[in-house]
N, C-alpha and C positions, 0 to 999 in steps of 0.2 A: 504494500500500500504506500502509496505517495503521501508525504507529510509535510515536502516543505521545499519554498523554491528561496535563489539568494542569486545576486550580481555581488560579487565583491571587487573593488577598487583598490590596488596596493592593500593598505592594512582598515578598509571603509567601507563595511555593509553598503553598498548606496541601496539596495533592497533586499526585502527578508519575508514571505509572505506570511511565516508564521513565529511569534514570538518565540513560543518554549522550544522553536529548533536554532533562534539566534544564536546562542551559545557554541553549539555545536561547528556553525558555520564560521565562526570564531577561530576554529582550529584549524581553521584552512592556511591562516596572515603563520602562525607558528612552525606549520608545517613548510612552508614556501620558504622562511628562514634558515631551513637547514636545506633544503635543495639550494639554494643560492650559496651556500657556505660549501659544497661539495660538488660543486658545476657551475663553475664561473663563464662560461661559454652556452648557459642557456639553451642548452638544449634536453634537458628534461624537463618535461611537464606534468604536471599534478594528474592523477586518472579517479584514480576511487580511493577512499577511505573506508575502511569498516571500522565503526563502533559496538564493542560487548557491552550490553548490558548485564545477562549470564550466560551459564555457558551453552544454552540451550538458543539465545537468540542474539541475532546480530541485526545491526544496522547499517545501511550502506550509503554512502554520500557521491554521489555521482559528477565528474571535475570535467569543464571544458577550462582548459588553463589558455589562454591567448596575450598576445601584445598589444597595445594602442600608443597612444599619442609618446612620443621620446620615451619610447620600451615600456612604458607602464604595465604592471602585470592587472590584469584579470581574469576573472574567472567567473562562471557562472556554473548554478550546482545544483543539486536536486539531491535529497533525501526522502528514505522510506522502509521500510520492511522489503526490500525486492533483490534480486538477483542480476548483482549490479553488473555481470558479463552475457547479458541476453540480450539478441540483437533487438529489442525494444528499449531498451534501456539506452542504445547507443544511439538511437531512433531521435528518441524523447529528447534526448540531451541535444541532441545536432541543432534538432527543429528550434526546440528553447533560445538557444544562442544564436543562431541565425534571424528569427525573428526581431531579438530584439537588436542585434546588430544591422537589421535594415533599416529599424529604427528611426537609427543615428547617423543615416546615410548621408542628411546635410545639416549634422550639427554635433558637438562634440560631447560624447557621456558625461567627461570634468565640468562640461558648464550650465548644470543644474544650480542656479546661483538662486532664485527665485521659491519661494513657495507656493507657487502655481506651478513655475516648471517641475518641481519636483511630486508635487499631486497630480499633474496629467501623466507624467511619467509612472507613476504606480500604478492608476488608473489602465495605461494602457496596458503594462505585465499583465495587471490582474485578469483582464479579457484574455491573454493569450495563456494563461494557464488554465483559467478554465476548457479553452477551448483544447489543449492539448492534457490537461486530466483525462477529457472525455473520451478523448482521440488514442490515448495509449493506458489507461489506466487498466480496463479490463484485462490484455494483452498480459500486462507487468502484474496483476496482481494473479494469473495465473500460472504464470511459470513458476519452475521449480527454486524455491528459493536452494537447496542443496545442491545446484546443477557444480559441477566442479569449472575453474578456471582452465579456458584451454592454454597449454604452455605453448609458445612461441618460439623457441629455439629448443636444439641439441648439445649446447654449449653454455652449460648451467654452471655460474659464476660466483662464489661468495666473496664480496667485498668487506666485509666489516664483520665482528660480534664481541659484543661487552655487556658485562655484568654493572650494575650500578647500584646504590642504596640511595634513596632520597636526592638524586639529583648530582652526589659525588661517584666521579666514577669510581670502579676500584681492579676491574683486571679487562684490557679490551686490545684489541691483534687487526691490524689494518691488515687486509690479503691482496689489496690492490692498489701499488704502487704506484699505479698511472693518476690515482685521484689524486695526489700531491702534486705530479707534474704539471696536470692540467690546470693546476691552481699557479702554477709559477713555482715550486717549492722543490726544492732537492731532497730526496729520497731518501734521507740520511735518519738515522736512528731520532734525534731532536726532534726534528720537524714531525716524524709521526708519530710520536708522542704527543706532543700539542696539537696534532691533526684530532687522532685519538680521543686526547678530551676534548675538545670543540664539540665534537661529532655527542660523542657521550654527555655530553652538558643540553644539548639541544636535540638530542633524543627525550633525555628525561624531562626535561622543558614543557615538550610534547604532551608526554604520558601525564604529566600535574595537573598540567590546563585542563585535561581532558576529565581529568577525576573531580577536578574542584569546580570545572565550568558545567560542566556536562552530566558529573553523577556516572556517569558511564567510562570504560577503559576503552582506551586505542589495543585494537585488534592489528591490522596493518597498513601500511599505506602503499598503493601502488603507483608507479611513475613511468609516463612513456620515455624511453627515451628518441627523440630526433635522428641522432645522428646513426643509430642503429636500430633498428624496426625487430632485429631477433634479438636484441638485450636489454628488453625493459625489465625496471628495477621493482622491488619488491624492500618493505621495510616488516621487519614480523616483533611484535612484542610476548612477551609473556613474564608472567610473574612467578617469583619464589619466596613465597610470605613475605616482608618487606622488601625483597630485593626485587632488580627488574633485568630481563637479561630482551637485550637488543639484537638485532638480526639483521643484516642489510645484504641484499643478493642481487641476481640477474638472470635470468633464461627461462625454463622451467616452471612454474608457480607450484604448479600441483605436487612436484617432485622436492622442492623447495620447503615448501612446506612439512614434507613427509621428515626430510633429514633435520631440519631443526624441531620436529618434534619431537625427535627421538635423541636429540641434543639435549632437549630441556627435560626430556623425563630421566635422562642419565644422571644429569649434573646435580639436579634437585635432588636426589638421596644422600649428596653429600652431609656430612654434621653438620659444616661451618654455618649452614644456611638456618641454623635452629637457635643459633646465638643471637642475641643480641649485639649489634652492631655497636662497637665504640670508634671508630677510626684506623683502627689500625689494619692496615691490607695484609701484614704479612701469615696472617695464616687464609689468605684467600691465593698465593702464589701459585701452592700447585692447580689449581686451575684449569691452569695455562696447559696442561695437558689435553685439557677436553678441547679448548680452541686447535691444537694443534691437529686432532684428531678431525675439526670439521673438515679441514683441506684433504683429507686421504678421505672422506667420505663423499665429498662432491666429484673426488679424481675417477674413483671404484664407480 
């Protein structure tokens, strides 16, 4: 079921059709901050976001991520209970943003300056979402919301995975060396370290907003990438009683998903995770064995 439509501008609801999903749509400006901190060359774009509320129901937020005026990002988005890789779902989304980007054909989204201009401007959304409820809602609320995600390549990638407590990292393994480079940065042991926590700061960023805005956890977030059509990315969370363990990939979804679930039901039997955290990392060191083991399990 469809629940909720949004235009965001840079970090600016300009619309929200319905309040109690404002929040949610909120986590779009947080999540874009870590794609720009990890592709400075703009070529990945925001796709779907899943929201858990348990573990029996998800929620999906549907991303058309585009540029306007001197690169501004936007985005236009759609939430609901649905199955958010069903060719109705891609349907919905296209038609949404295209209509309202016809729009704007002779004049500029940024210059809603007026309180008139910006009441015709809802005004007119609100007719076009009704008339595309109408138009795809049946469709969308029929499909299977369990359908699985079709993987896209044979060249299934993991880029990142970190453990965090509250927002401090505490043991995480860049696998992909090129995300440095692309930023400008030498590959050197420093620099992915402070890659490392960047990355881990503005995952867990993520995951807080999501809990304290939304009442609901980030499940995963998916991202097209441009520059390659067979390695969009995937971000997967899950949790270990206070701790949060991170996941960021490429290829495969479905297969993606399988090895880090079986990553996190290993690791979670560990003791350390039964303590009470004080700060101190070093009995969280060994670890570093199960990261080591992702890469021989994406190679096999």
């Amino acid at each position: 079921m469809i629940s909720g439509f949004a235009i965001i501008l840079e970090n600016e609801i300009l619309y929200c059709s319905n309040d109690n999903k404002y929040t949610h749509f909120e986590i779009v400006t947080f999540v874009q901050t870590l794609i720009e901190s990890m592709n400075r060359n703009r070529t990945w774009r925001l796709k779907n976001i899943i929201f858990k509320s348990d573990p029996s129901e998800d929620e999906s937020m549907l991303v058309k991520h585009a540029f306007i005026h001197d690169n501004q990002n936007i985005f236009f988005c759609i939430i609901g209970n649905f199955n958010a890789s069903t060719p109705a779902c891609s349907e919905l989304l296209d038609e949404f943003s295209t209509s309202i980007e016809n729009y704007f054909v002779d004049k500029e989204i940024i210059h809603l300056k007026t309180p008139f201009e910006q009441a015709a401007f809802n005004e007119h959304i609100d007719y076009i979402i009704l008339y595309l409820i109408d138009k795809y809602g049946p469709a969308i609320n029929c499909a299977d919301i369990n359908e699985k995600y079709l993987g896209q390549s044979d060249h299934d990638k993991i880029l990142y995975a970190g453990i965090s407590n509250q927002g401090l990292p505490i043991i995480a393994k860049l696998y992909d060396e090129s995300l440095l480079t692309r930023i400008g940065k030498d590959a050197n042991k420093e620099n992915m370290e402070l890659f490392c926590s960047d990355v881990s700061a503005k995952l867990a960023t993520i995951a807080m907003n999501t809990i304290i805005r939304t009442n609901t956890n980030i499940g995963e977030i998916q991202i097209q990438d441009f520059n390659d059509n067979s390695s969009d990315k995937i971000i997967l969370y899950a949790s270990i009683y206070d701790f949060s363990l991170d996941f960021v990939a490429s290829g495969d979804f479905n297969r993606i998903k399988e090895i880090f679930s079986k990553f996190h039901d290993d690791i979670s039997s560990e003791d350390v995770f039964f303590k009470i955290f004080d700060g101190d990392l070093k009995p969280f060191k060994f670890l570093q064995k199960y990261l080591d083991d992702l890469k021989n399990n994406f190679d096999n």
